[in-house]
C-alpha positions in Angstrom: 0.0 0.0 0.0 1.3 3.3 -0.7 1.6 5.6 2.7 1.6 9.3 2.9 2.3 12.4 5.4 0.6 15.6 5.5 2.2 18.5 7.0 -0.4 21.6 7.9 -0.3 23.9 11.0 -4.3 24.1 10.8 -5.6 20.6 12.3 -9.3 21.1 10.5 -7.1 21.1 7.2 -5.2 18.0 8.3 -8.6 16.4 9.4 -10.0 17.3 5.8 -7.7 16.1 3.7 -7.3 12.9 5.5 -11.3 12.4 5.3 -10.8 13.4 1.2 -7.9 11.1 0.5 -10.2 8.2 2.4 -12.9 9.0 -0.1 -10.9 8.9 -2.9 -7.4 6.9 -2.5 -8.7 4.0 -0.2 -5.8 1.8 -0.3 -3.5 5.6 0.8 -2.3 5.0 4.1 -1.7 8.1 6.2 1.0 6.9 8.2 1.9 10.5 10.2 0.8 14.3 10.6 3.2 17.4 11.0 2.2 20.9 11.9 5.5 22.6 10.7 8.0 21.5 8.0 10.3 21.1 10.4 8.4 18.1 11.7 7.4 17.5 8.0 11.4 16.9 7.5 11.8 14.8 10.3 8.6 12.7 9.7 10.0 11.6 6.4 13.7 10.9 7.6 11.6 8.5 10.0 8.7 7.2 8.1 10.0 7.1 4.4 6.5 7.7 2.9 5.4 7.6 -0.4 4.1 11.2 -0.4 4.3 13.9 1.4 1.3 16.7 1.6 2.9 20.0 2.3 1.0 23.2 3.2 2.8 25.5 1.4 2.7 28.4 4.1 3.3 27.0 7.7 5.2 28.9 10.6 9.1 28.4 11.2 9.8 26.1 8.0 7.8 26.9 5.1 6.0 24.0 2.6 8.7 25.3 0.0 11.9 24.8 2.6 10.8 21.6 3.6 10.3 20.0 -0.1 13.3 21.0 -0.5 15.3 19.2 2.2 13.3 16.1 1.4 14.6 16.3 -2.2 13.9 12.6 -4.0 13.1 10.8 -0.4 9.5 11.4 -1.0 7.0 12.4 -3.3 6.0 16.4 -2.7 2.4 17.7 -3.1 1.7 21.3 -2.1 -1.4 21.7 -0.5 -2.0 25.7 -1.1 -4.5 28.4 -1.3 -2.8 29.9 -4.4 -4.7 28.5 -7.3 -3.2 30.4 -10.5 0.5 29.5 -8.7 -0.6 25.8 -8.4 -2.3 25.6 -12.0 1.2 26.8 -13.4 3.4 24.2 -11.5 0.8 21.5 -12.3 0.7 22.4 -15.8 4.3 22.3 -16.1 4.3 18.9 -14.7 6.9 19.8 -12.2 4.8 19.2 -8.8 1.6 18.0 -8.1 -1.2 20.3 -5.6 -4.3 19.8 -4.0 -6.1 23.0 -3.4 -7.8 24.1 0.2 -10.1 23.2 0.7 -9.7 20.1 -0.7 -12.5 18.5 -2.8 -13.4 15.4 -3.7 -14.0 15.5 -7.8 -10.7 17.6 -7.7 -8.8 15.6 -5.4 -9.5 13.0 -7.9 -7.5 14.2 -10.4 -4.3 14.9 -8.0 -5.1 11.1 -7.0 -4.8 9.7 -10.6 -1.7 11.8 -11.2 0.0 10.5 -8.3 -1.2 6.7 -8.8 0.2 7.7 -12.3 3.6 9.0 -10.6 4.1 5.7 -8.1 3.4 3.7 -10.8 6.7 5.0 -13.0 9.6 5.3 -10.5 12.0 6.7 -13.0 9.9 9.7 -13.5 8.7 10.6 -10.1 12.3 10.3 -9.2 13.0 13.3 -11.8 10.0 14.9 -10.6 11.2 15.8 -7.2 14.8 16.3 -8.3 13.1 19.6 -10.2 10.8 20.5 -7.5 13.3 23.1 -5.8 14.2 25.2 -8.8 10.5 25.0 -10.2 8.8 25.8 -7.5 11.8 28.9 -6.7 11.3 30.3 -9.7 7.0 29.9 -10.1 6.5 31.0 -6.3 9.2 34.0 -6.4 6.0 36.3 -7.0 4.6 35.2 -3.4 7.9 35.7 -1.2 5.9 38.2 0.8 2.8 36.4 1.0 4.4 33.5 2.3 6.1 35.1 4.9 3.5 37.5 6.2 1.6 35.5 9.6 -1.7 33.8 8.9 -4.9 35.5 9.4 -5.4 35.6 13.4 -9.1 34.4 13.2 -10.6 31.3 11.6 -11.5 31.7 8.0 -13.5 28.2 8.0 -15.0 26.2 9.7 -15.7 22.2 9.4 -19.0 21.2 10.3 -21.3 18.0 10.0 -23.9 17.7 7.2 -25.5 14.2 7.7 -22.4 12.1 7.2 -20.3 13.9 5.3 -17.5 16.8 6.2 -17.9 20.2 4.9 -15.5 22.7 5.2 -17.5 26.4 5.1 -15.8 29.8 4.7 -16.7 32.0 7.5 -18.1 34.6 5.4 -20.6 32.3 4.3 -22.1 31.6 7.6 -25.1 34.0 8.8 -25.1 33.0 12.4 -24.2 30.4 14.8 -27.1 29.2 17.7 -25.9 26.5 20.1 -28.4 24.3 22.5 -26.3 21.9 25.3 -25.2 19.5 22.9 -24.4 20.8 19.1 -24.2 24.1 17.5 -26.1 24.9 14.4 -23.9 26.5 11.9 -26.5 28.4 9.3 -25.6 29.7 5.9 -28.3 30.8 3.4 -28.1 27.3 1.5 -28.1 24.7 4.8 -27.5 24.3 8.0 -25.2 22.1 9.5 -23.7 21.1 13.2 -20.8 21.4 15.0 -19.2 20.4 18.6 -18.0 23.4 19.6 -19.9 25.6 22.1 -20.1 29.9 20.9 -18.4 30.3 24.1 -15.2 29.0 22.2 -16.0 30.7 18.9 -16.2 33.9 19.6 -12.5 33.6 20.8 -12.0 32.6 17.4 -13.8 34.7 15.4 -13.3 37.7 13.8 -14.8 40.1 16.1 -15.6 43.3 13.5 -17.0 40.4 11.5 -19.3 38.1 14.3 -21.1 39.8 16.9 -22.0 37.7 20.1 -25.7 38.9 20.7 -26.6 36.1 23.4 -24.4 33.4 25.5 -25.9 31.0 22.6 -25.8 33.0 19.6 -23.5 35.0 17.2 -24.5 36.6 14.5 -22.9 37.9 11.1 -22.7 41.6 11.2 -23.0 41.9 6.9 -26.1 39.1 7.4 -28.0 41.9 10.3 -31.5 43.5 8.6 -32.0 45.5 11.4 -33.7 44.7 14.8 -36.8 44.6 16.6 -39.1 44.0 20.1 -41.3 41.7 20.5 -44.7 42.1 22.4 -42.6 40.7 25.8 -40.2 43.8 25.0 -37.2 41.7 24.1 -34.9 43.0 21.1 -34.6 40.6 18.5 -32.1 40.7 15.5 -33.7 40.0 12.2 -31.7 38.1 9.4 -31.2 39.1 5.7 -33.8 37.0 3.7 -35.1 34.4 6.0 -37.9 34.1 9.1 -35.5 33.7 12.1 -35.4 36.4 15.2 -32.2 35.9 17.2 -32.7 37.3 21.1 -30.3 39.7 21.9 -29.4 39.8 25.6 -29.5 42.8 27.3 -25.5 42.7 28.1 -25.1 43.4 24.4 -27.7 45.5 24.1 -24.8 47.9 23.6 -23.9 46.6 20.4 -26.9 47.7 18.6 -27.2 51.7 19.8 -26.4 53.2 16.8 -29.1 51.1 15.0 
């Protein structure tokens, strides 16, 4: 059986790919995780894997650095945000990518590549010799990209939709309502569930971007219509295009003064 690494300092993305590759390379075992390249390095020194999924922009060791201290010992796919950047190297045959987040019919592809790849030793080999200097000279446009720090909030969110994974953008999500076992994660297409309590996520969360309006709810600033009272007096928020009336609490109250 083939086995494989994947190197990502967001676990969600880790969890993700894992659950894609399971979908769609049964047989790929997933013999270790790294959250750094430096561990990524290490990993392969120890495990000698097939392939090795790198994130191309992690902190301390970079996705590029890593690849290319692992050289020919393992197969390199970059696992990266960058999408015109990735087309170019795949195109040019150099490297293969999976883009975040990762999705099955396109995951696919990467798969057959890489079955292709394993299946022809000679040219994999050749593959990763040129990884280095291709991926130097196609990613020299995003030296400052790469090194600037990650976004300080979460930009998605993975959440349950029957039995599959989803992985949502944040900006996509109108509010967030928990009861004492799940919380409902709503966008304007479905509604799925997650484990974590609001409590949690509005640490998390953009703050100019999700407003905590109760101890159960927040609530997408861009998604507010405006707010109202019901005939008991409380304030309730109304949402952009749909029925529901999320109770504001009277500590955040504040929030809505200028309304």
């Amino acid at each position: 059986m083939p086995t494989a690494i994947i190197a990502d300092d967001e676990r969600l993305m880790r969890d993700l790919l894992r659950t894609r590759l399971s979908q769609v390379w049964p047989d790929l075992q997933i013999v270790g995780e790294a959250k750094n390249g430096d561990e990524a390095v290490q990993l392969v020194d120890e495990l000698h894997p097939d392939l090795t999924f790198l994130d191309i922009r992690m902190p301390g060791k970079t996705g590029m650095e890593a690849a290319r201290d692992i050289g020919d010992a393992s197969q390199v796919v970059f696992v990266t945000a960058y999408d015109q950047y990735a087309v170019e190297a795949f195109e040019r045959g150099a490297i293969d990518y999976v883009l975040k987040p990762p999705e099955p019919e396109r995951l696919k592809i990467t798969v057959e590549r890489l079955k292709e790849r394993l299946a022809t030793p000679a040219r994999a080999a050749s593959a990763s010799v040129d990884v280095s200097d291709t991926v130097t000279a196609m990613l020299s446009q995003l030296a400052e990209k790469i090194a600037a720090p990650k976004p300080k909030y979460l930009q998605w969110i993975q959440a349950s939709i029957g039995q599959d994974l989803r992985m949502i953008p944040v900006e996509e999500i109108l509010f967030f309502r928990s009861d004492e076992k799940y919380t409902c994660v709503q966008t304007e297409k479905f509604e799925a569930l997650i484990r974590k309590p609001v409590r949690d996520l509005a640490d998390e969360l953009d703050p100019a971007l999700f407003w905590q309006i109760h101890r159960a709810t927040l609530v997408n600033v861009n998604a507010i219509e405006g707010v109202t009272r019901d005939i008991r007096g409380r304030h309730l928020v109304l949402i952009k295009g749909r029925s529901d009336k999320l109770e504001v609490s009277r500590s955040f109250l504040h929030l809505f003064k200028q309304m």
